[in-house]
mmCIF file as Biopython writes it, N, C-alpha, C and O atoms, coordinates in Angstrom:
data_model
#
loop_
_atom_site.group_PDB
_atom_site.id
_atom_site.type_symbol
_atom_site.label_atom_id
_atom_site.label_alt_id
_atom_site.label_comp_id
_atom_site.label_asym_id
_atom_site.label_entity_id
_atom_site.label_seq_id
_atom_site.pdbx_PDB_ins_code
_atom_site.Cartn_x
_atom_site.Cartn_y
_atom_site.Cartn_z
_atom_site.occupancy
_atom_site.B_iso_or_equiv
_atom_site.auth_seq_id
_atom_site.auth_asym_id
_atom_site.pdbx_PDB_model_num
ATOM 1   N N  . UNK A ? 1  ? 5.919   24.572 30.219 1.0 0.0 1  A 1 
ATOM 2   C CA . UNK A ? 1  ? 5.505   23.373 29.471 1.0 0.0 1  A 1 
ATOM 3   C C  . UNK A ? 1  ? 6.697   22.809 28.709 1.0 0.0 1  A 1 
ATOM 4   O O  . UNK A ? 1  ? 6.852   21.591 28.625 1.0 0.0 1  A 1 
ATOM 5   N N  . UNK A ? 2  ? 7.404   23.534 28.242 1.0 0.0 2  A 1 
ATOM 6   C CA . UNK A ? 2  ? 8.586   23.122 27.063 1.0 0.0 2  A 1 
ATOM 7   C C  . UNK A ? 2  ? 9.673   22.795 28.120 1.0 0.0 2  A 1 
ATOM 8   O O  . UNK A ? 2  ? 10.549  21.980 27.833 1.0 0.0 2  A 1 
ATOM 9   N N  . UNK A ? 3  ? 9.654   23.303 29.137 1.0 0.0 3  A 1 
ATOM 10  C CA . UNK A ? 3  ? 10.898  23.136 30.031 1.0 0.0 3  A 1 
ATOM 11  C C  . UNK A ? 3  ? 10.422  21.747 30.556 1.0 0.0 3  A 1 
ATOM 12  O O  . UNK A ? 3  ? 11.371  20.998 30.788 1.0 0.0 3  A 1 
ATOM 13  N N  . UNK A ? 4  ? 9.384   21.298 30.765 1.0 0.0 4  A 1 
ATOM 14  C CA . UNK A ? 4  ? 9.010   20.143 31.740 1.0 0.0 4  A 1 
ATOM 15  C C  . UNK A ? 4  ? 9.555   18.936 30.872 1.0 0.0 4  A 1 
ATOM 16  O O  . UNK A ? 4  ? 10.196  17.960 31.261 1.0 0.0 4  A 1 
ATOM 17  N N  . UNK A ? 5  ? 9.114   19.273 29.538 1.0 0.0 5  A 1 
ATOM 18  C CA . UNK A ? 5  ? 8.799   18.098 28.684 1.0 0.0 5  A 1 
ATOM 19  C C  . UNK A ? 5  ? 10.471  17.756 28.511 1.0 0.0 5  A 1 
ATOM 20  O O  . UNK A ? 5  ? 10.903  16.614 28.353 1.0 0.0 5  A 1 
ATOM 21  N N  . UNK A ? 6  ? 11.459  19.193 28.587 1.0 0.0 6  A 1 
ATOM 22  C CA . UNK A ? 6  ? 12.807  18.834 27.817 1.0 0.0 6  A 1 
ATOM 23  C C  . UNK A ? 6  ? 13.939  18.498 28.960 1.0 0.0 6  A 1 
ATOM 24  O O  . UNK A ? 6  ? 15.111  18.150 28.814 1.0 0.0 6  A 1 
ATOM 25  N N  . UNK A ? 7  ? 13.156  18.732 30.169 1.0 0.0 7  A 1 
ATOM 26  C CA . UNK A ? 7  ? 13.570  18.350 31.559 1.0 0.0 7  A 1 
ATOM 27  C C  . UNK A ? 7  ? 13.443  16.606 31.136 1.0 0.0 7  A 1 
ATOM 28  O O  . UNK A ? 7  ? 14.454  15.967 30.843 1.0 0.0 7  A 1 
ATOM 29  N N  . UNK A ? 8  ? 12.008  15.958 31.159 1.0 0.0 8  A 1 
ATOM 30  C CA . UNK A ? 8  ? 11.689  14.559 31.303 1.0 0.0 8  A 1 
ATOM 31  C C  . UNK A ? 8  ? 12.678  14.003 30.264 1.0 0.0 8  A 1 
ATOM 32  O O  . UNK A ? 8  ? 13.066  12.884 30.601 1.0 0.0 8  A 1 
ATOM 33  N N  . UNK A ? 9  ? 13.138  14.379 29.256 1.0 0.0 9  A 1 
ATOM 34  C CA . UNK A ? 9  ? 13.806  14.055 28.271 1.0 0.0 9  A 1 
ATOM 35  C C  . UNK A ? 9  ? 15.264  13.563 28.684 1.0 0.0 9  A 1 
ATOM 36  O O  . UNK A ? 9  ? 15.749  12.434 28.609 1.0 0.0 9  A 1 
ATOM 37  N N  . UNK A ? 10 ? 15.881  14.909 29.201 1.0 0.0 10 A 1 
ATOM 38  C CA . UNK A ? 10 ? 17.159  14.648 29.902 1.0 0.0 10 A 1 
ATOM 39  C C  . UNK A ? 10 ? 17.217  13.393 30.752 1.0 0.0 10 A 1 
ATOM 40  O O  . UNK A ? 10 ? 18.072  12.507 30.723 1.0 0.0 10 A 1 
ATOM 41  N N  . UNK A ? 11 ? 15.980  13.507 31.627 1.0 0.0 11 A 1 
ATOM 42  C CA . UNK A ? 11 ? 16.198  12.237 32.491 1.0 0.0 11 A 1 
ATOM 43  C C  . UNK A ? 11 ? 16.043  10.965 32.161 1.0 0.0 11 A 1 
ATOM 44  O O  . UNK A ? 11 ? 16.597  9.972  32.634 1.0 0.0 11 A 1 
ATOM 45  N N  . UNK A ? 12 ? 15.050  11.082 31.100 1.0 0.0 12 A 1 
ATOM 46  C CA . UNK A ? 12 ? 14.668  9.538  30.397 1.0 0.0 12 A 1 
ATOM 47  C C  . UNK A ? 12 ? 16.484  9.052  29.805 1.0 0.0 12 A 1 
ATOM 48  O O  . UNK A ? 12 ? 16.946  7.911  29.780 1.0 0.0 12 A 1 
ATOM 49  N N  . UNK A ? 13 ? 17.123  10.230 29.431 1.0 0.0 13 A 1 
ATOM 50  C CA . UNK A ? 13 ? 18.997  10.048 28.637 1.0 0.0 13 A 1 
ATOM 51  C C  . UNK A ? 13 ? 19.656  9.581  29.696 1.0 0.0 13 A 1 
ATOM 52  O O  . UNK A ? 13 ? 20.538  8.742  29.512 1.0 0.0 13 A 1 
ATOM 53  N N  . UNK A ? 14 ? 19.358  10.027 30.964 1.0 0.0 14 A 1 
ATOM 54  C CA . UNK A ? 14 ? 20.007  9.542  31.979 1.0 0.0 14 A 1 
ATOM 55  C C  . UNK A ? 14 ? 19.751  7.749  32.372 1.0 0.0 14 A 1 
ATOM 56  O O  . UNK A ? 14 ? 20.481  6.765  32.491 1.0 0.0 14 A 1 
ATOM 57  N N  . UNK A ? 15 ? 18.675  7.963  32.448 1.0 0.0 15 A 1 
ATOM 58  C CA . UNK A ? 15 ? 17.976  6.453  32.989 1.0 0.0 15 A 1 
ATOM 59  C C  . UNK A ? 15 ? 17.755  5.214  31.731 1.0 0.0 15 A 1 
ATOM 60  O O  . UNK A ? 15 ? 17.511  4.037  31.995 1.0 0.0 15 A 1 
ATOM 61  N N  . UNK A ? 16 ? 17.852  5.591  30.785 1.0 0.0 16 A 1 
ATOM 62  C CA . UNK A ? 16 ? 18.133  4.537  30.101 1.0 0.0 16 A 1 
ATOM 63  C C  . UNK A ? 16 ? 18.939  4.245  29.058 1.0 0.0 16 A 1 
ATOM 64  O O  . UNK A ? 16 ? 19.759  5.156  29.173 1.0 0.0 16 A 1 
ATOM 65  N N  . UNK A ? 17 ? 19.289  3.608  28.109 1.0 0.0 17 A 1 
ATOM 66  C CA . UNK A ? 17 ? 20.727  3.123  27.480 1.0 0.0 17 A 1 
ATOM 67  C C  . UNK A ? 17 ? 19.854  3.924  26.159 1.0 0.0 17 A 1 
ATOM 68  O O  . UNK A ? 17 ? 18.687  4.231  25.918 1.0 0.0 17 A 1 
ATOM 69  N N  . UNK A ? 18 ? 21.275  4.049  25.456 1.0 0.0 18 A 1 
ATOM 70  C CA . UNK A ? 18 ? 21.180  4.383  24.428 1.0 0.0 18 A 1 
ATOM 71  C C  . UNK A ? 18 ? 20.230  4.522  23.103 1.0 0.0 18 A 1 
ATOM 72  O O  . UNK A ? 18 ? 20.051  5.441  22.303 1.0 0.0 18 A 1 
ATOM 73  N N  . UNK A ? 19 ? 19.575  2.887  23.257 1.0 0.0 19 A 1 
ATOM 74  C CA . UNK A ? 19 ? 18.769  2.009  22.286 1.0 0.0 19 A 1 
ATOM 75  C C  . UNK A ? 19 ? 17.197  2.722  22.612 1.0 0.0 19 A 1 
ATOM 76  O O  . UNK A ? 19 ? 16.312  3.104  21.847 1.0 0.0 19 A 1 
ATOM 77  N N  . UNK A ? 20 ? 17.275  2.710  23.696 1.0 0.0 20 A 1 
ATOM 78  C CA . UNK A ? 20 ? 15.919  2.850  24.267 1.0 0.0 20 A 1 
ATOM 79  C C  . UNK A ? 20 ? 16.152  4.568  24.083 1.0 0.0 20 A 1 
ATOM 80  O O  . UNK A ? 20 ? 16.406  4.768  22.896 1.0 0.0 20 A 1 
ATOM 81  N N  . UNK A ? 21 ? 16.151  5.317  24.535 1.0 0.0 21 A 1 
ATOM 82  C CA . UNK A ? 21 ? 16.599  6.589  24.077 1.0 0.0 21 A 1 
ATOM 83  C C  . UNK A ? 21 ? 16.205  6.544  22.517 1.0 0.0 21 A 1 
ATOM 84  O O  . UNK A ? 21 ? 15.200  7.051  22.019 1.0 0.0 21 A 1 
ATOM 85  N N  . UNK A ? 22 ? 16.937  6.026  22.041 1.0 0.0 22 A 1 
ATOM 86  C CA . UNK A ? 22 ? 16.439  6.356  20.532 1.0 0.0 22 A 1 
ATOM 87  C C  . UNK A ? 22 ? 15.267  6.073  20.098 1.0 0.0 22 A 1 
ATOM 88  O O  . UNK A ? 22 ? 14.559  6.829  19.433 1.0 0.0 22 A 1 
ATOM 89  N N  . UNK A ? 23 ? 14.912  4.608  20.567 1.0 0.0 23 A 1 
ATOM 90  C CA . UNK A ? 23 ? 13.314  4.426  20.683 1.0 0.0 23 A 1 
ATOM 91  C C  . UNK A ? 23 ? 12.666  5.256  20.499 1.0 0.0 23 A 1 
ATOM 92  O O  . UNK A ? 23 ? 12.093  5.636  19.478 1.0 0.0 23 A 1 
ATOM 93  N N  . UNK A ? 24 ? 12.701  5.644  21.547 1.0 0.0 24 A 1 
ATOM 94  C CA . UNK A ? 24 ? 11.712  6.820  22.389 1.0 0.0 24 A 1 
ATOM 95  C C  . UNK A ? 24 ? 11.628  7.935  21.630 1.0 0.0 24 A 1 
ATOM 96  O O  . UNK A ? 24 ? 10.511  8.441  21.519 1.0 0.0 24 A 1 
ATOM 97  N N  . UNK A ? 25 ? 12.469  8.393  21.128 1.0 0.0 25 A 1 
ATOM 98  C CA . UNK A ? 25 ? 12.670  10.133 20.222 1.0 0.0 25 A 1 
ATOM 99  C C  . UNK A ? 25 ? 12.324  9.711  18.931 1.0 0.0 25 A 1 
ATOM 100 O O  . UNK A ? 25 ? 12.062  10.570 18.090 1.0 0.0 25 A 1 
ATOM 101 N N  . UNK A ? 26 ? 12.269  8.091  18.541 1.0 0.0 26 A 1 
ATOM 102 C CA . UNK A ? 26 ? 11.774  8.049  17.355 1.0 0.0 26 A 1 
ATOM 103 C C  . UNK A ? 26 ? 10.368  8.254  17.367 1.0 0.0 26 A 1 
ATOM 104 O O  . UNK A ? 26 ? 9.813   9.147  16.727 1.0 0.0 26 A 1 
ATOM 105 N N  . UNK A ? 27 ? 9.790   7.429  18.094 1.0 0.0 27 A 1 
ATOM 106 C CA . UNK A ? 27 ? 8.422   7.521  17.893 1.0 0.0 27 A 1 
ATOM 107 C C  . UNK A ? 27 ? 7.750   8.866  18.572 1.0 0.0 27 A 1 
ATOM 108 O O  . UNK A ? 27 ? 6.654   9.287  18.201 1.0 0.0 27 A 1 
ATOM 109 N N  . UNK A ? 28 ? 8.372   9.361  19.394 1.0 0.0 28 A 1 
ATOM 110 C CA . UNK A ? 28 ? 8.182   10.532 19.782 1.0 0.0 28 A 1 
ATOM 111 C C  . UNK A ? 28 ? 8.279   11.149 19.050 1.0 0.0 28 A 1 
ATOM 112 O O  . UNK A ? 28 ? 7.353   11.911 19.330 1.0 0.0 28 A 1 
ATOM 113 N N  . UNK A ? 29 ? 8.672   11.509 18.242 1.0 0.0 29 A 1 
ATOM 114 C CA . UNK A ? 29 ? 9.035   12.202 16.830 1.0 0.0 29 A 1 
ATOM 115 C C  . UNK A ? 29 ? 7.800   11.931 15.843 1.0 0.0 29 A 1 
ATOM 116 O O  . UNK A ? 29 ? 6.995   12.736 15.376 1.0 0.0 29 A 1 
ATOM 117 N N  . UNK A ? 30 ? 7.889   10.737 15.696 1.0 0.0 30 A 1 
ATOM 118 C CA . UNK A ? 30 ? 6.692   10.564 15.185 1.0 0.0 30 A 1 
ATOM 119 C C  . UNK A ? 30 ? 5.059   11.164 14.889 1.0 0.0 30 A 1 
ATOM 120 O O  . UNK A ? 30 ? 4.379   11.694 14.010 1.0 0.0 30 A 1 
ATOM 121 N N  . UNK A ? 31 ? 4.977   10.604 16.466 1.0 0.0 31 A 1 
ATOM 122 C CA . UNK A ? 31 ? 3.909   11.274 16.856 1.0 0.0 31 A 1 
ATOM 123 C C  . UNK A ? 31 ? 3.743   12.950 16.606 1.0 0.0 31 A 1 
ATOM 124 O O  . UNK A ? 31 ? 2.733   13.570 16.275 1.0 0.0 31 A 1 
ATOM 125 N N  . UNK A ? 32 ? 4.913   13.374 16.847 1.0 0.0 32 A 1 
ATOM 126 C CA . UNK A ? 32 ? 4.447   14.750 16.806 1.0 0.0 32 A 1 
ATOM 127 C C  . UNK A ? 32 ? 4.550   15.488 15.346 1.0 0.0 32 A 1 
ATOM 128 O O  . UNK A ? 32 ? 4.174   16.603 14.984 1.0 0.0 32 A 1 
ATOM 129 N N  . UNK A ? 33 ? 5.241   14.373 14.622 1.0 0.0 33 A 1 
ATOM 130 C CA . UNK A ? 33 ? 4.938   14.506 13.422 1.0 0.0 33 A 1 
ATOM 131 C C  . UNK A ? 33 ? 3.515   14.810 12.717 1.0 0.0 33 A 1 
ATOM 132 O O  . UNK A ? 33 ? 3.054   15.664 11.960 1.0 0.0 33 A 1 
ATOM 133 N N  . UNK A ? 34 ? 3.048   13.580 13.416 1.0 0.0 34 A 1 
ATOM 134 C CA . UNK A ? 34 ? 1.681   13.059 12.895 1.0 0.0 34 A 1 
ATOM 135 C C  . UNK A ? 34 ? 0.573   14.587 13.026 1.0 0.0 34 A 1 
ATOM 136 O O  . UNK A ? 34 ? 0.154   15.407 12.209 1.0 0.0 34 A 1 
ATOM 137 N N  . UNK A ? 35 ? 0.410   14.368 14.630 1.0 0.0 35 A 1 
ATOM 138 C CA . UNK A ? 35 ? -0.264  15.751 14.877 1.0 0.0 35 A 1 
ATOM 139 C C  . UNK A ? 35 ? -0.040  16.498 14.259 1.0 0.0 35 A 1 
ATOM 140 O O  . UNK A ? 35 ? -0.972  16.723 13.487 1.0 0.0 35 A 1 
ATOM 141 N N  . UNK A ? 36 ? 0.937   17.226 14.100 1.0 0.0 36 A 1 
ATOM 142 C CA . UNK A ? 36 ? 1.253   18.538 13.536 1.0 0.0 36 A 1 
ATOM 143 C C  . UNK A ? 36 ? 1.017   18.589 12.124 1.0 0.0 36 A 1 
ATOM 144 O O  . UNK A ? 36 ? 1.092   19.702 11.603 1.0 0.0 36 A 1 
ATOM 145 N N  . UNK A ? 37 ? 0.663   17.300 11.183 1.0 0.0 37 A 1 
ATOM 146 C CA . UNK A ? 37 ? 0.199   17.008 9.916  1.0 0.0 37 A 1 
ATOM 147 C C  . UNK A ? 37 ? -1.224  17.139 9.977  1.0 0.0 37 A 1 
ATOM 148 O O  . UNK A ? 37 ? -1.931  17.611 9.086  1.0 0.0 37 A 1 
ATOM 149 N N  . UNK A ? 38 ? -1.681  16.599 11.317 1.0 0.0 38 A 1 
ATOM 150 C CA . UNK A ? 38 ? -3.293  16.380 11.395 1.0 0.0 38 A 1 
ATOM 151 C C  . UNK A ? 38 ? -3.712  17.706 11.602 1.0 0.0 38 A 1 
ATOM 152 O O  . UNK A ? 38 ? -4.774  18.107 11.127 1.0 0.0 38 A 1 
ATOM 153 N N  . UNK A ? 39 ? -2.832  18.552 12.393 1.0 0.0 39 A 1 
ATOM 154 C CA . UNK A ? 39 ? -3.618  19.804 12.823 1.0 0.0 39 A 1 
ATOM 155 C C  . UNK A ? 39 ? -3.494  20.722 11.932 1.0 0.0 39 A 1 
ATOM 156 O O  . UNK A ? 39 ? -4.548  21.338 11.773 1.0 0.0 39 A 1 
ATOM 157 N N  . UNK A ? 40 ? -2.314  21.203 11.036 1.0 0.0 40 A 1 
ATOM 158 C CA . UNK A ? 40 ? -2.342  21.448 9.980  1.0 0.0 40 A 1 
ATOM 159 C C  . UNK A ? 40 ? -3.246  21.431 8.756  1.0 0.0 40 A 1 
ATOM 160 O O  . UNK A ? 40 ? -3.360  22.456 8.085  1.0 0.0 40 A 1 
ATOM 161 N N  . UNK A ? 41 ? -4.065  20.015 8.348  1.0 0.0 41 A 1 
ATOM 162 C CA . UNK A ? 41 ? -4.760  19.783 7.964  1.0 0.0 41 A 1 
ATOM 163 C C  . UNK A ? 41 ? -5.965  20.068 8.483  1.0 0.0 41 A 1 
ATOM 164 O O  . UNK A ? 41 ? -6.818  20.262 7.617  1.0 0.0 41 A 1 
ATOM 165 N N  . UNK A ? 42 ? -6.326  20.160 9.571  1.0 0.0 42 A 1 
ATOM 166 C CA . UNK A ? 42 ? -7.550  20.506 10.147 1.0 0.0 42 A 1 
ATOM 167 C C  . UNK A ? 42 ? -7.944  21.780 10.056 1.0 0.0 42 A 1 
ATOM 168 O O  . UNK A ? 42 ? -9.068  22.007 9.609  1.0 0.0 42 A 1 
ATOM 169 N N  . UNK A ? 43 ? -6.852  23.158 10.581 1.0 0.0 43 A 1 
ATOM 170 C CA . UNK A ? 43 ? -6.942  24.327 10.272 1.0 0.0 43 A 1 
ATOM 171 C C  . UNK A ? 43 ? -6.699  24.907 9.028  1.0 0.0 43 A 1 
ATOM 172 O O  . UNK A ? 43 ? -6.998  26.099 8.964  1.0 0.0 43 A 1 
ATOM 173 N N  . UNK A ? 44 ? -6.141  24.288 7.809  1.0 0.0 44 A 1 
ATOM 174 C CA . UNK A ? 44 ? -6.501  24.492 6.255  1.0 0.0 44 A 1 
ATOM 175 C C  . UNK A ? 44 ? -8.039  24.419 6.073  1.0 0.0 44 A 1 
ATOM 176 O O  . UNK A ? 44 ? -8.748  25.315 5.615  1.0 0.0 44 A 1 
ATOM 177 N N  . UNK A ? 45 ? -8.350  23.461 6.416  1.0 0.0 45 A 1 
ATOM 178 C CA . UNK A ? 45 ? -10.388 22.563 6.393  1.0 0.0 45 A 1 
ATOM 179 C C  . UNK A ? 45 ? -11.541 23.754 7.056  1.0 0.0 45 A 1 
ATOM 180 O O  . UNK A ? 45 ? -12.628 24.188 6.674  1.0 0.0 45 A 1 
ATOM 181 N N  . UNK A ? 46 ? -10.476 24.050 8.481  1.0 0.0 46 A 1 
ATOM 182 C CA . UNK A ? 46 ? -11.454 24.844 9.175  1.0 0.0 46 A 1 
ATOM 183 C C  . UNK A ? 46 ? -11.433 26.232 8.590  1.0 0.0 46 A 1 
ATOM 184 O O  . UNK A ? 46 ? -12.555 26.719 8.730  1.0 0.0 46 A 1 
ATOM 185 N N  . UNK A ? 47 ? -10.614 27.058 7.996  1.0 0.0 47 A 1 
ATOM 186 C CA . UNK A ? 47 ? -10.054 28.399 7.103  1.0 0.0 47 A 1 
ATOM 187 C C  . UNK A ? 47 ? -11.225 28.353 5.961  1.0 0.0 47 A 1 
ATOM 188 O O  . UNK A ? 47 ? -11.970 29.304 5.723  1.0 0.0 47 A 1 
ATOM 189 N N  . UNK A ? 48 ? -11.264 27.068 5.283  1.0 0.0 48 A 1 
ATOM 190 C CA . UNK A ? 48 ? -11.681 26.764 4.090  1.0 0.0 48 A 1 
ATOM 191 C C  . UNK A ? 48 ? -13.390 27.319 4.684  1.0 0.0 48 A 1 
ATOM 192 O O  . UNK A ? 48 ? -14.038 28.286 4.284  1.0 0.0 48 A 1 
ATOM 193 N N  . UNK A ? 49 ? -13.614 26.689 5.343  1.0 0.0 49 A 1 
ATOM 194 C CA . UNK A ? 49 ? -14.921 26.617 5.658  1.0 0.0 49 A 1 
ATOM 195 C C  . UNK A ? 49 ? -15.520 28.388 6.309  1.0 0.0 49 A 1 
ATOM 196 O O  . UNK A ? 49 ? -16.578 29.007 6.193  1.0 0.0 49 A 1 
ATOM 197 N N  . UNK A ? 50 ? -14.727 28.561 6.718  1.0 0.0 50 A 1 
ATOM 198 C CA . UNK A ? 50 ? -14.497 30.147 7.084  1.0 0.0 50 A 1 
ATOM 199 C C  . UNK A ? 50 ? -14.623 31.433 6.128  1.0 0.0 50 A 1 
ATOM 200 O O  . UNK A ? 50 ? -15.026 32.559 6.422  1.0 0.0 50 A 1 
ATOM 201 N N  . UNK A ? 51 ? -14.185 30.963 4.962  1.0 0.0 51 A 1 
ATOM 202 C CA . UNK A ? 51 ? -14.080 32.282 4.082  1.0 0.0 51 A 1 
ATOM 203 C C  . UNK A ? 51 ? -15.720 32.090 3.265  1.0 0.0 51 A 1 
ATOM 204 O O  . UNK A ? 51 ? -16.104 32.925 2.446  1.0 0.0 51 A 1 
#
């Protein structure tokens, strides 16, 4: 899974310019920002509810 995703990555560096590249890892970044805030938050909520 991690290899696929950091494979597509390389190639997206290959195939497009610089700008766009950065684009891309920004909001990509983003996003996984986001999730990882949301899911975080979700499994604090779900723990909570647990004990």
């Amino acid at each position: 899974m991690h290899h696929a995703v950091t494979f597509i990555l390389w190639v997206n560096l290959r195939l497009f310019d610089q700008k766009t590249t950065t684009a891309i890892f920004s909001v990509a970044y983003g996003i996984l920002r986001r999730l990882n805030i949301c899911y975080r938050t979700f499994s604090l909520k779900h723990n909570e509810e647990n004990k």
